[in-house]
N, C-alpha and C positions, 0 to 999 in steps of 0.2 A: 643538569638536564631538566628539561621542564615539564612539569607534570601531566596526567594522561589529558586534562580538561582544556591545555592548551597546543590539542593535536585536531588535524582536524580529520575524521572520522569518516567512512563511508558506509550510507546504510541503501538498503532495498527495499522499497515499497512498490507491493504487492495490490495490484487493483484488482481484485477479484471479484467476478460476477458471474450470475444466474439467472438468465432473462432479463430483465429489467433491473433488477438488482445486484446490489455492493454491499462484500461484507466488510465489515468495522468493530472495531473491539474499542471499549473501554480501557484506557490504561493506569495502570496503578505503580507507586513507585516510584520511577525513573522521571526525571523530565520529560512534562507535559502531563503529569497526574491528574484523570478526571479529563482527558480530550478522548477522542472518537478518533481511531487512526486504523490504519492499513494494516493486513498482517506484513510482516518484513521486521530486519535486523541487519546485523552490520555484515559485510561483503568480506569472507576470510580470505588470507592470504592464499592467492592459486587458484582459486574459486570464480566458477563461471558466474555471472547474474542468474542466469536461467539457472542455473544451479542451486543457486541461495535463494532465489524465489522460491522453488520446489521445496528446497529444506525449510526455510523457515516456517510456509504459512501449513507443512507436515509439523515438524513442531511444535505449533502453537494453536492448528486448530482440527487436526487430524484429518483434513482434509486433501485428497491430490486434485494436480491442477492441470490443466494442457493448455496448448494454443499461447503459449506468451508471446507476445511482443512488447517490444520498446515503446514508451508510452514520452517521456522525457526524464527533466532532472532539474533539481532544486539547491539553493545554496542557503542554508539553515542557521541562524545562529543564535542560538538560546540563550542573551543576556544573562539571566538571573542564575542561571545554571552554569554560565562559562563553558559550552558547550559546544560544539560548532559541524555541523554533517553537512557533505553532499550527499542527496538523496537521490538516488535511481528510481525510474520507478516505471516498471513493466506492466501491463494485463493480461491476463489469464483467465481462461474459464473453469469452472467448476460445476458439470453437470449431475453431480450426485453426492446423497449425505448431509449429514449434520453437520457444523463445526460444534468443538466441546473444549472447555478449557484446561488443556494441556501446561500451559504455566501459570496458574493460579494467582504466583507471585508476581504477575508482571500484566494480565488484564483480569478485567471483576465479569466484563462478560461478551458475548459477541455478537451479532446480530446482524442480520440480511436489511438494507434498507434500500427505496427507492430513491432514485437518480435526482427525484423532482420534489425527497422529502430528507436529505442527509442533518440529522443532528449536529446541535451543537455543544460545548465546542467542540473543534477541529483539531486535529494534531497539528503543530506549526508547519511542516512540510506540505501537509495535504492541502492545507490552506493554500499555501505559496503554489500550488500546482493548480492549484482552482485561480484563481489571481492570474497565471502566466496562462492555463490552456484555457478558459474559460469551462463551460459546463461541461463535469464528468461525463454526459451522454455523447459530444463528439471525440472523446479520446482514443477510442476503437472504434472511429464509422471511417477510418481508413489505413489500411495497410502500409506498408514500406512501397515506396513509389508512388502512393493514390492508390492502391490495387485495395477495394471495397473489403472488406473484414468479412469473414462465414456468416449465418444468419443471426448465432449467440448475441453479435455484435447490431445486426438490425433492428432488434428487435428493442435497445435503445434509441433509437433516432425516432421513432414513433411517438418518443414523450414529449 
């Protein structure tokens, strides 16, 4: 049987925003230590996406989320790690609160950044999602069918 590094993995990443801003955490640890990434994690068995968006970026930044939609999805493979994700990755608003680090062991810190100032590095998924959609600011300036996103989401396209 072959081992868990030659499976290939599903995780969910989580765009979360508040006005003009995107939160991002520091990760420590796991592959990709020392990048700037989404909240999100891997997709349990049963489990809806919207689901596991909710759970995870509760989780890991104690924060709740509404308004998700589908954003796209990435095909990941971390050489040095032997590691290999497809990544989901939804958007969601967050109108209220702090995030706080709820897993200590897995990010060093979290932080609201704008659209038109994102740190580096990047978690390798986030990258590859920036690469295929181009700038974070059009990801949520349109709905499923073209139908324009609430104002949370206009108030990116302004940058």
């Amino acid at each position: 049987m072959p081992d868990a590094a030659q499976h290939v993995r599903v995780g969910v990443g989580v765009v979360v925003t508040r006005g003009n801003r995107l939160l991002l955490g520091r990760r420590k640890g796991a592959h990709g230590a020392g990048a700037w990434a989404l909240p999100g994690g891997h997709l349990e068995f049963g489990e809806s996406i919207e689901a596991c968006a909710r759970r995870e970026v509760f989780e890991e930044t104690g924060l709740r989320i509404d308004g998700i939609r589908h954003v796209d999805f990435t095909n990941d493979f971390f050489r040095d790690e032997r590691r290999h994700y497809v990544t989901l990755f939804v958007a969601a608003d967050c109108h209220t609160g702090d995030p706080f680090l709820r897993e200590p062991d897995k990010c060093s810190e979290w932080a609201w950044f704008a659209w038109s100032a994102l740190p580096e590095p990047l978690f390798l998924p986030l990258q590859h999602l920036i690469e295929t959609r181009g700038s974070p600011a059009s990801w949520c300036a349109a709905g499923e069918n073209g139908a324009q996103r609430p104002s949370a989401c206009s108030d990116r396209d302004a940058l």
